[in-house]
C-alpha positions in Angstrom: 72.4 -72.2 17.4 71.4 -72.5 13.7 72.8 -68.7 13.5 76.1 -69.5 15.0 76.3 -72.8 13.1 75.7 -71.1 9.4 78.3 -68.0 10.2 80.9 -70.6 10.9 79.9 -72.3 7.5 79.1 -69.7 5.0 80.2 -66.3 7.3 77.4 -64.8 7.6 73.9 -65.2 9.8 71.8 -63.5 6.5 69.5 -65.2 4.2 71.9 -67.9 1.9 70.1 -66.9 -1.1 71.6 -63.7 -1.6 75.1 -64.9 0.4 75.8 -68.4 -1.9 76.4 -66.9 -5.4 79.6 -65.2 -4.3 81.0 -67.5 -2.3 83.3 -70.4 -3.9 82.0 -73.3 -5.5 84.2 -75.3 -3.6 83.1 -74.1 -0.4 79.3 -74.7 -1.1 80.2 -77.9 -1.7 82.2 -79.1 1.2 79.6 -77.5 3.8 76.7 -79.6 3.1 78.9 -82.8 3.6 80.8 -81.7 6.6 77.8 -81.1 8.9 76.4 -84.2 7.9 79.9 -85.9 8.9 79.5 -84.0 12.4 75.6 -84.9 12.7 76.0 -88.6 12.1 77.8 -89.6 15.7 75.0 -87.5 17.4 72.0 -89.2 15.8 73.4 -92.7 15.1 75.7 -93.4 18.2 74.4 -90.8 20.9 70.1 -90.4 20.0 68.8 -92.1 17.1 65.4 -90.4 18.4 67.0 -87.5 16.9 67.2 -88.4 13.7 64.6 -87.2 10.5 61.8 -84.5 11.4 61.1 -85.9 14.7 57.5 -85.6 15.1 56.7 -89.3 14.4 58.9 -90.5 17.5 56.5 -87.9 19.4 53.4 -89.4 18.4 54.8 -92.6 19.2 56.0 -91.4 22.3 52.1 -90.3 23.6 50.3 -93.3 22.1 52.7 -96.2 23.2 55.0 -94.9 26.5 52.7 -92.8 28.3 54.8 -89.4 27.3 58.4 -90.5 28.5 60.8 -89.6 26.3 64.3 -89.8 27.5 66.2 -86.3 28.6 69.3 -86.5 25.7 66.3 -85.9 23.1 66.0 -82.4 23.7 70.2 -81.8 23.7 71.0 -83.8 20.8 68.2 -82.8 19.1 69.2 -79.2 19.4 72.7 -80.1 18.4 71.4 -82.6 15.5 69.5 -79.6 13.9 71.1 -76.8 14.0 74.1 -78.0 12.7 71.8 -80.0 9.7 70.6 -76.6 9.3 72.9 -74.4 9.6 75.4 -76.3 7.0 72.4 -76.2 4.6 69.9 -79.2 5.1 67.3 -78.3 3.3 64.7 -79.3 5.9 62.9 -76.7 8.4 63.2 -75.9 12.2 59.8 -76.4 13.3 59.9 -79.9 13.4 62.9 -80.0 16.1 61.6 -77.4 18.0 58.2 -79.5 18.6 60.4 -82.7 19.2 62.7 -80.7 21.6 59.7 -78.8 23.4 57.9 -82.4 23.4 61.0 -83.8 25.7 61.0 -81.0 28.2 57.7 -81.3 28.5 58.4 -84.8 29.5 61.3 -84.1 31.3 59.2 -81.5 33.6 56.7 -84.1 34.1 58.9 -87.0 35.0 61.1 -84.6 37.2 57.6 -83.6 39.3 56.8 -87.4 39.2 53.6 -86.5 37.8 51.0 -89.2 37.6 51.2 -91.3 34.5 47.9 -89.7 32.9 49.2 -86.3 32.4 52.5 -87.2 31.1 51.1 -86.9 27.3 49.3 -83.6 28.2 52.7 -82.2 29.1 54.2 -83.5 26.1 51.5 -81.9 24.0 52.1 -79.0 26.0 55.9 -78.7 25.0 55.2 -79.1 21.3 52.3 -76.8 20.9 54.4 -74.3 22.4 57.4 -75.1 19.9 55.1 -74.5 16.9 53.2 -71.4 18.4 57.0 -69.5 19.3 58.2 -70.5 15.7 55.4 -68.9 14.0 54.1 -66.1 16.1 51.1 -68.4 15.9 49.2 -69.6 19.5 46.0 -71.0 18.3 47.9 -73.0 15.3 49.9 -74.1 18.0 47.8 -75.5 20.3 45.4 -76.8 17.6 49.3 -79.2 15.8 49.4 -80.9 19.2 45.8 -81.5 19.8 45.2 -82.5 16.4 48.8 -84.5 15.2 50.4 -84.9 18.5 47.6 -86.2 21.0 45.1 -86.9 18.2 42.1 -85.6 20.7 40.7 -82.8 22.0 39.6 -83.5 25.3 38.6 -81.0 27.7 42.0 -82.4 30.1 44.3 -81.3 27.7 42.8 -78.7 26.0 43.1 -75.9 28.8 47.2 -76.7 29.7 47.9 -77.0 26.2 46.1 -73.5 24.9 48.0 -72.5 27.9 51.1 -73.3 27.0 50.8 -72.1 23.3 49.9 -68.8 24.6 53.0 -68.4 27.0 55.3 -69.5 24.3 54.2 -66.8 22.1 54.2 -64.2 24.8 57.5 -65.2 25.2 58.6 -65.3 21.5 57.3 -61.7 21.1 59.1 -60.1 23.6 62.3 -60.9 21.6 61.7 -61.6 17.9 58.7 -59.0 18.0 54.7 -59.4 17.3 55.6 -60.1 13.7 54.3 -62.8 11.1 57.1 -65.3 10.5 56.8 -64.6 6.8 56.6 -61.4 4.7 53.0 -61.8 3.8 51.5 -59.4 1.3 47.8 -58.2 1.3 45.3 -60.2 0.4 42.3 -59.7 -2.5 39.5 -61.5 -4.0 38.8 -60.5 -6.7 36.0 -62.5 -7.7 33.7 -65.3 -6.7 34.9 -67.1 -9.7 38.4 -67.5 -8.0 37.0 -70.2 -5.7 37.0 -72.5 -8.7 40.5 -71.9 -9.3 41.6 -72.2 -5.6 39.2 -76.1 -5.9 41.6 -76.6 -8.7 44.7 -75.5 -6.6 43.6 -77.8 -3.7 43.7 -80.7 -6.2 47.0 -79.6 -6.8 48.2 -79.5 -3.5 46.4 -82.8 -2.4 48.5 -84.6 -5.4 51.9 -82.7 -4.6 51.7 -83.3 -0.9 51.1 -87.1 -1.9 54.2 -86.8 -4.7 56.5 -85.2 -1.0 55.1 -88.5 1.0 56.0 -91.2 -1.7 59.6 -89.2 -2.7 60.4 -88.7 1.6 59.5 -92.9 1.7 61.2 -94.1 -1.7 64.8 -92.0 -0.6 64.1 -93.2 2.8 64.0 -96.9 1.6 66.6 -96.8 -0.5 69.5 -95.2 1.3 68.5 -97.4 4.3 69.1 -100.0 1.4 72.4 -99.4 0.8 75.3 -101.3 2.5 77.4 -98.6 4.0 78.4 -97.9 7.5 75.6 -95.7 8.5 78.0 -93.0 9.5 78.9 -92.3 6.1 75.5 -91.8 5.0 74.4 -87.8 5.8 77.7 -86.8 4.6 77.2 -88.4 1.2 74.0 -86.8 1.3 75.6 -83.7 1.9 77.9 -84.0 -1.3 74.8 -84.5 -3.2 73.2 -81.5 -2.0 76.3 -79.5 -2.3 76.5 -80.3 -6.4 72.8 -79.0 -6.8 73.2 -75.7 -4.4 76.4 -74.7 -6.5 73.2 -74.5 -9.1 70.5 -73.4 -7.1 71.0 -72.0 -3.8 67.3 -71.5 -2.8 67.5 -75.0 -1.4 70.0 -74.2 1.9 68.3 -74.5 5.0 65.0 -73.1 6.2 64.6 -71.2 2.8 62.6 -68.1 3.9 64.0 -65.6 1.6 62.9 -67.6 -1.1 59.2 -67.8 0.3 58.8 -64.2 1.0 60.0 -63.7 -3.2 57.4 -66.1 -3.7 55.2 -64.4 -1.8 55.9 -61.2 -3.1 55.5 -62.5 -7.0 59.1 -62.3 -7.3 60.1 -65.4 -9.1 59.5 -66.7 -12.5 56.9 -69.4 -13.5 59.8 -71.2 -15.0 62.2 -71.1 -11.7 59.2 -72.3 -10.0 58.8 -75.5 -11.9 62.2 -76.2 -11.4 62.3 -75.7 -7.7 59.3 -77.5 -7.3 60.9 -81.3 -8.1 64.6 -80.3 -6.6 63.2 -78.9 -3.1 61.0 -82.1 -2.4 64.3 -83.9 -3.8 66.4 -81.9 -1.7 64.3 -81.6 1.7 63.6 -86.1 1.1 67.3 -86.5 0.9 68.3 -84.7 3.4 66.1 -86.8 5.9 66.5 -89.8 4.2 70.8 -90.0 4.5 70.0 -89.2 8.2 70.1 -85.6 9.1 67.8 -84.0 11.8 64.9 -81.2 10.5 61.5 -80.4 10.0 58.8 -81.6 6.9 56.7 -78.5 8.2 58.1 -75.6 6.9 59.1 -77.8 3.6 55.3 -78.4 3.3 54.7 -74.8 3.3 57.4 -74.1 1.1 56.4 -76.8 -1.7 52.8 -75.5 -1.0 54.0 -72.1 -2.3 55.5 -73.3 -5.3 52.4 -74.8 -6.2 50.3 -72.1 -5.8 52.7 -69.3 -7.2 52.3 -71.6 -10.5 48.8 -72.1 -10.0 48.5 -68.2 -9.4 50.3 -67.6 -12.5 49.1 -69.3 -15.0 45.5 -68.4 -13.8 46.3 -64.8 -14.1 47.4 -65.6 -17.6 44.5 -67.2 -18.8 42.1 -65.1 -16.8 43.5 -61.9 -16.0 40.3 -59.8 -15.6 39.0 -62.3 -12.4 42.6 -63.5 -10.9 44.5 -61.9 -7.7 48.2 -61.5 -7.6 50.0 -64.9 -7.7 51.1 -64.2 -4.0 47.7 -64.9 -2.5 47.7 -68.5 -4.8 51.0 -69.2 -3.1 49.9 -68.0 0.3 46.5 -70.4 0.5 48.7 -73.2 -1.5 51.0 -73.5 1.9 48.2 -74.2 3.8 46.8 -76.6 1.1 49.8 -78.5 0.9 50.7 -78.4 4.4 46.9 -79.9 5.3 47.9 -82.7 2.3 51.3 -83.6 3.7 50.4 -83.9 7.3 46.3 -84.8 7.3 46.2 -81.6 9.4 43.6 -79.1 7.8 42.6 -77.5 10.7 46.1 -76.4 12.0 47.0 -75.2 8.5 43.8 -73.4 8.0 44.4 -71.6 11.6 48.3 -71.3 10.8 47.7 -69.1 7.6 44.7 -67.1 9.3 46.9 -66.1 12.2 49.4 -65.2 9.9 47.2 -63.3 7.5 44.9 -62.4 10.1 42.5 -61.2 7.3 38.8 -62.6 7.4 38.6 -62.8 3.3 40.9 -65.5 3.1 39.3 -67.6 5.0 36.7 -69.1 2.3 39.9 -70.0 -0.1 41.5 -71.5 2.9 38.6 -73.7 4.2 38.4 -75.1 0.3 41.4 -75.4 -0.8 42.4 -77.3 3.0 39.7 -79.8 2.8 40.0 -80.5 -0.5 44.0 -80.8 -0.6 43.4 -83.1 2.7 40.6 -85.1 0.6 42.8 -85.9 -2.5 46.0 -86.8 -0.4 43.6 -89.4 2.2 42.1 -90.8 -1.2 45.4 -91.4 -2.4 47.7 -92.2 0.5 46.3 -93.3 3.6 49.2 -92.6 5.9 50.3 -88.6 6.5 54.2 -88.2 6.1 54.3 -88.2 9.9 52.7 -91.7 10.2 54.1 -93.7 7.7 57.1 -93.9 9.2 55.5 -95.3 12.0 53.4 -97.9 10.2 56.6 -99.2 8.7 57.6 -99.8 11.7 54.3 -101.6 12.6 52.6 -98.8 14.5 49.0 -97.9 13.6 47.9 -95.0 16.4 44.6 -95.5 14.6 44.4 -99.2 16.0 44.2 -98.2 19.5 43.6 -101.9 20.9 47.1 -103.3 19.2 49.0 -100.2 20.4 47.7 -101.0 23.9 49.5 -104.8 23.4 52.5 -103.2 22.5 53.2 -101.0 25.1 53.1 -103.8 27.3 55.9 -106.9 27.9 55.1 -110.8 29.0 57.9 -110.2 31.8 55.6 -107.4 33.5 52.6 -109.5 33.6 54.0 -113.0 34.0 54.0 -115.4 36.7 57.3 -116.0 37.8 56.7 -118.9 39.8 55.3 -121.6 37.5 54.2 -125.3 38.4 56.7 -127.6 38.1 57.3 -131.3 37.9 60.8 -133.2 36.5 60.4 -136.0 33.7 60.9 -138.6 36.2 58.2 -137.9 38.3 55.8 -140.9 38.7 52.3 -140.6 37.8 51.1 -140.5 41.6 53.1 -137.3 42.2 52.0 -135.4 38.5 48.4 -137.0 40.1 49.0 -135.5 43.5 50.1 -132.3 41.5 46.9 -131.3 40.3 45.2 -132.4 43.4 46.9 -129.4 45.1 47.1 -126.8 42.8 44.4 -124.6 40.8 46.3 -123.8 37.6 45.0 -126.6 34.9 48.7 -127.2 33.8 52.1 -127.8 34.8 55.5 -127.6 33.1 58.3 -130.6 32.9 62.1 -129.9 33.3 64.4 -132.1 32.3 67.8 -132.9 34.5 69.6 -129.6 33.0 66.6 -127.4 33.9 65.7 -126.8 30.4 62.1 -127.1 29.7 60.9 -130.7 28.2 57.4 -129.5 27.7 53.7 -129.2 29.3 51.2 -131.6 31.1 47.8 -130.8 31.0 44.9 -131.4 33.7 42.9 -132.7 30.8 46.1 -135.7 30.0 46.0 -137.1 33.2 42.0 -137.4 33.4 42.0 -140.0 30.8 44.1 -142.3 32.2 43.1 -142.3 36.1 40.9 -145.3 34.7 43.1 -147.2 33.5 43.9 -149.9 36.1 47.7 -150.8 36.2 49.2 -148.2 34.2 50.0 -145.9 37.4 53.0 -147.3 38.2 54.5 -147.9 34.6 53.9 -144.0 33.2 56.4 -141.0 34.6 56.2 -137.0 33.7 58.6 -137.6 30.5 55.3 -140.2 29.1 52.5 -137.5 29.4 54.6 -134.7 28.2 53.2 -132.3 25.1 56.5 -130.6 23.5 56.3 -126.8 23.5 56.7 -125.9 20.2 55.0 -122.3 20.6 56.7 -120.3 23.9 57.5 -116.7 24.6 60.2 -114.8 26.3 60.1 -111.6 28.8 61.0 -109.4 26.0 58.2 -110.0 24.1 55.3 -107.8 23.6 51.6 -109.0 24.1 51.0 -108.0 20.3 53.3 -110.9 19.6 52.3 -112.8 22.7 48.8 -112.6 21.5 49.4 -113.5 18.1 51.2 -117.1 19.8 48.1 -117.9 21.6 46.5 -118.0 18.3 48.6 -120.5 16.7 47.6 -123.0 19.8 44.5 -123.8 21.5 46.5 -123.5 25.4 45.1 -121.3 28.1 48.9 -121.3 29.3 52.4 -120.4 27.7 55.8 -121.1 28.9 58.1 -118.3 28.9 61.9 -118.8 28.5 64.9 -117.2 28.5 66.5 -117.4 25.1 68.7 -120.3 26.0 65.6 -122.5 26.8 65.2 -122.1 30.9 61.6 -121.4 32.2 61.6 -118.5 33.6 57.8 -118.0 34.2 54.2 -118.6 32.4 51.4 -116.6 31.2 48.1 -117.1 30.9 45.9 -116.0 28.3 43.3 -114.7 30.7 46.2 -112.4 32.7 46.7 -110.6 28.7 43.0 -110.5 28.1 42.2 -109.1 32.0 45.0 -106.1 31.3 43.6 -105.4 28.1 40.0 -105.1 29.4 41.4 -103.3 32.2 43.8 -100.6 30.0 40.4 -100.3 27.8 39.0 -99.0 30.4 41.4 -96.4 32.1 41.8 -95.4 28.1 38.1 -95.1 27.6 37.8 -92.7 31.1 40.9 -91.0 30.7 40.4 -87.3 31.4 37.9 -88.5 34.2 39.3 -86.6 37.2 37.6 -87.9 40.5 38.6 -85.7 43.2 37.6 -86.4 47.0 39.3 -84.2 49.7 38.9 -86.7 52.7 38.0 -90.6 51.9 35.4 -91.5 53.9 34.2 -94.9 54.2 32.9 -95.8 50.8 30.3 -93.1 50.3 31.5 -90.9 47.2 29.9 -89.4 44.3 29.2 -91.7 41.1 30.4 -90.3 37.7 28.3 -91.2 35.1 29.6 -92.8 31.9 28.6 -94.6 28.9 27.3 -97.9 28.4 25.3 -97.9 31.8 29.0 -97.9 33.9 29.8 -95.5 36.5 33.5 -94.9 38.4 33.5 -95.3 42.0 36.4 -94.5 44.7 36.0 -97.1 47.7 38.1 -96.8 50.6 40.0 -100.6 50.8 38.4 -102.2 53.8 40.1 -103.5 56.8 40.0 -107.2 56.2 41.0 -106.4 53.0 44.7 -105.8 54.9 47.5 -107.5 53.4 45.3 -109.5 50.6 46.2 -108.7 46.8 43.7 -107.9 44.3 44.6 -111.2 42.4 43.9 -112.7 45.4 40.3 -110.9 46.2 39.2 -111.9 42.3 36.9 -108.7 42.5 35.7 -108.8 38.6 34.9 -112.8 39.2 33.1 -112.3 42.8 31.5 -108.5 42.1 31.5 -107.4 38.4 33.8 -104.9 38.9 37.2 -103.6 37.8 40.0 -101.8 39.9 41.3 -99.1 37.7 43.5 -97.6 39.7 44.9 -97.7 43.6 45.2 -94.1 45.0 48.3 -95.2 47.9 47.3 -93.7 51.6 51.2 -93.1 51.9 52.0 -91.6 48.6 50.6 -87.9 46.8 51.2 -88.8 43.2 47.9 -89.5 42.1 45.9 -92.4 41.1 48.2 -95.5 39.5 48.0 -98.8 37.7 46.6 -101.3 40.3 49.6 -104.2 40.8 47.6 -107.0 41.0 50.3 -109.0 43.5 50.4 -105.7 45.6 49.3 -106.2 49.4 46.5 -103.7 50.3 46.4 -101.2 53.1 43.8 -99.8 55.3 45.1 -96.1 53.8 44.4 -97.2 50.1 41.9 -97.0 47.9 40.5 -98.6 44.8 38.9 -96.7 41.9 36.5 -99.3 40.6 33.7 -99.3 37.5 30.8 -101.0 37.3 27.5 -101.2 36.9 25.5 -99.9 39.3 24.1 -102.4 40.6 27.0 -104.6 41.1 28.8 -101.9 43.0 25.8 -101.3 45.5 26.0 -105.0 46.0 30.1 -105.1 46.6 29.2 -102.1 48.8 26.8 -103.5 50.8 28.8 -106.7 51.2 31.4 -104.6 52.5 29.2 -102.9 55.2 28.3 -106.1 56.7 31.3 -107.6 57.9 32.4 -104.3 59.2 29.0 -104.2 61.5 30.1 -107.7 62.6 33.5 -106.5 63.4 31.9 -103.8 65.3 30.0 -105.5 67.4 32.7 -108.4 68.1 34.8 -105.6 69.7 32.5 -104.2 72.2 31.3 -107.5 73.3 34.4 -108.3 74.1 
């Protein structure tokens, strides 16, 4: 697609480097701006996933929707990029292809109604074969997703995901070839003394990859900034970049021909400093005004630049000790690449594979982690996760993400104790008399909410003698200044019960209507209980026939262990809200495995009626899991012997 798209822009599918100089001014001009004129519908009206490099949706995709990312992603994301790229974006393919791999992993998985807890897997699946096809490269592959993508490497995904890397390379190679994506020349060192020189270069690259973040953020801040229709934006970008390719055409697209001439020694020291500040420009832009393309094969680009300079002044001052500026240039991609994206070990792997020579490997390891070093120092946020912490995402704060992927209107109580303001103070006294929830809520004649009435309001005045008769609802009733609505997270819900001392909040539509409550213990009981299935996720308990409640204990930290118990019979038709198993027992249903269904293990519904087929994945403590167990046994022995008695 990028191919087809630069022959119909530039007529011909060869490297722009050599194509641009003879082509008209005015036509390197115009192309830049009319592909971002046909890319803005796509990623502002049809997928605004698909918009900039794509792999920070993706992360946010695994950490805070369980994998699902909707189908159009991997169409207009396709579309989005290849006609960014091929009209001369100066951004780089990888990026899309993990985003658009990503989506059909999730697309496969939500197709097979696989359960919930492998959806990510699949998603790290698709983008660790993206980056292994681009590159030619199956261990750097797998090792992007595991270590950007799913931030883990967990036995449960490590196998599908190696896996899939290793298919998508079979696959590349039977039509591109078994070739390295770049012309890389051989590698020397010369000396032992280079390693000094290669600490200095991973300096360098740790402060240029920080220089690529701040630039990508600044751009990204200030066209968002500026009051146009958003429309307008990539192609105004694209006039921009169309003035500085009439000057330097190494900046169009992907930019491969001008690596491999890097690579090869081929360029001057001078050209490089210029290209150094206009492709980081360039690339930043390009994102920035809203078209769709990678920061990884930018990364590696800048980080060749850097190195080729490194490399060359290095061989000027020390001639006698100092390899071929190529081999600078080749270990300052890596270096810059592990600074931009907080990835060392994927770059490290990428530019061994590439290589595939075992004396680079000491330059690599140094100049990676001290690259990586530098830029954390400096910038805590890698260019794929600032964009996300700008948007209030953290994936390192795994408890708040948790909150956030959540809403009060799937954990709510619908139903919500009532009373009208005219209500005497027998019936808000008979109220409480019949009811277990501490509060109830006060409507006024149009059904709008007045306010609340606690147990505790009513206490205080059962003494006083007379006063019965001359108090109604309206009299007792505490205004509801803080309230929430369905749409609201439980980050934000959480953050309201901290501006109040309540148990209880109201929730209301947004022209004032109760719609439902929420209590403070529901948030804190699915938080507990999401802890937990995140803290055992990968734990696979298998049992080919449910017997009774006799299954093997997995053992876990913290003295806990998993347990599958088969739900009992007079458990029939009662909910788990209902059974209050971690009040009575200690424990904690994780999950529900359905008799009826074979999709696996799923959240437990706390209002869901309970079947003699089903069965409840509990942790606990030992202990208080023998003792539910054994509690279990007994009115079942009962049961038994009612029935042949009778």
């Amino acid at each position: 697609m990028i191919n087809l798209v630069q022959w119909l822009a530039i007529g011909t599918t060869q490297a722009p480097l050599y194509t641009l100089p003879y082509l008209p001014w005015y036509r390197v001009f115009w192309v830049p701006a009319l592909g971002g004129l046909l890319v803005a519908p796509l990623v502002f009206l049809v997928s605004r996933e698909s918009q900039g490099h794509g792999v920070p949706q993706v992360i946010e995709s695994v950490t805070l929707k369980g994998g699902k990312i909707h189908p159009r992603v991997a169409l207009v994301k396709s579309l989005a990029s290849a006609l960014t790229i091929g009209t001369g974006g100066s951004v780089g393919r990888e990026g899309p292809i993990v985003q658009i791999g990503a989506a059909l992993g999730s697309l496969f998985g939500q197709i097979l109604r696989i359960p919930p807890s492998r959806l990510p897997t699949l998603v790290g699946c698709g983008a660790a074969g993206g980056i292994a096809a681009a590159f030619n490269a199956p261990i750097a592959g797998a090792f992007f997703a595991l270590e950007v993508i799913m931030g883990n490497f967990a036995m449960p995904a490590f196998g599908p995901v190696v896996l899939s890397s290793v298919l998508a390379t079979v696959v590349s190679r039977a039509y591109f070839g078994n070739h390295p994506a770049f012309v890389v020349p051989g590698y020397t060192l010369l000396s032992e003394w280079e390693l000094v020189i290669y600490l200095l270069l991973g300096i360098a690259c740790g402060l240029g990859g920080v220089a690529f973040i701040f630039v990508l953020d600044l751009l990204e801040r200030g066209v968002n900034a500026i009051k146009i229709n958003n429309l307008w934006k990539p192609a105004l970008g694209g006039l921009i970049l169309g003035v500085i390719m009439i000057f330097v055409p190494d900046i169009y697209g992907v930019g491969y021909a001008t690596m491999d001439e890097i690579l090869r020694g081929g360029v001057s020291w001078a050209w490089l400093l210029l290209l150094l500040p206009i492709k980081m420009g360039a690339t930043s832009l390009t994102l920035a005004s809203g078209g769709s393309g990678g920061v990884f094969l930018p990364s590696l680009y800048l980080g060749s630049i850097t190195g080729g300079l490194i490399g060359i002044g290095a061989g000027a001052l020390l001639p006698a000790i100092t390899a071929p500026s190529g081999g600078y240039a080749l270990v300052g991609m890596a270096a810059f690449l592990a600074a931009a994206t907080h990835s060392p070990i994927t770059a490290f792997l990428l530019l061994f594979e590439l290589t595939g020579d075992y004396h680079i490997i000491l330059p690599l390891m140094l100049s990676c982690s001290v690259s990586t070093l530098v830029a954390k120092m400096l910038h805590e946020e890698s260019i794929y996760t600032l964009q996300l912490v700008r948007r209030g995402i953290d994936v390192r704060r795994r408890e708040e993400n948790i909150m956030r992927a959540f809403t009060v209107g799937q954990i709510m109580q619908s139903e919500a104790p009532l009373l009208t303001e005219s209500a005497s103070f027998a019936e808000v006294v008979q109220h409480f008399l019949t009811t277990t929830v501490p509060v109830c809520f006060v409507l006024d004649e149009h059904k709008h909410l007045c306010g609340e009435i606690s147990l505790h309001d009513v206490k205080g005045l059962l003494q006083e003698e007379g006063l019965g008769s001359l108090i109604i609802a309206r009299d007792l009733v505490n205004v509801s200044r803080i309230t929430v609505r369905p749409e609201d997270t439980l980050a934000h819900c959480l953050e309201r019960f901290s501006q109040t001392e309540q148990e209880f909040l109201a929730v209301t539509t947004a022209d004032g209507q109760l719609c439902g409550f929420l209590s403070h213990r529901a948030v804190m009981d699915l938080y507990n209980r999401e802890i937990l299935r995140q803290e055992y996720l990968g734990l696979n308990l298998r049992t080919d026939g449910i017997e009774h409640s006799v299954h093997e204990h997995v053992r876990l930290p913290h003295h806990y262990v998993v347990q599958v118990v088969q739900v009992p019979s007079w458990y029939t038709g009662k909910t788990l809200r209902a059974l209050q198993l971690r009040t009575q027992f200690h424990v904690t249903a994780v999950a529900l495995r359905r008799g009826s269904t074979t999709q696996g293990d799923e959240l437990p519904d706390p209002d869901y009626p309970l079947s003699p087929q089903d069965a409840l994945v509990l942790v606990g403590r030992p202990v208080d899991l023998a003792r539910f167990l054994t509690e279990q046994e007994e009115p079942e022995q009962q049961s038994s012997s009612g029935t042949i008695l009778h």
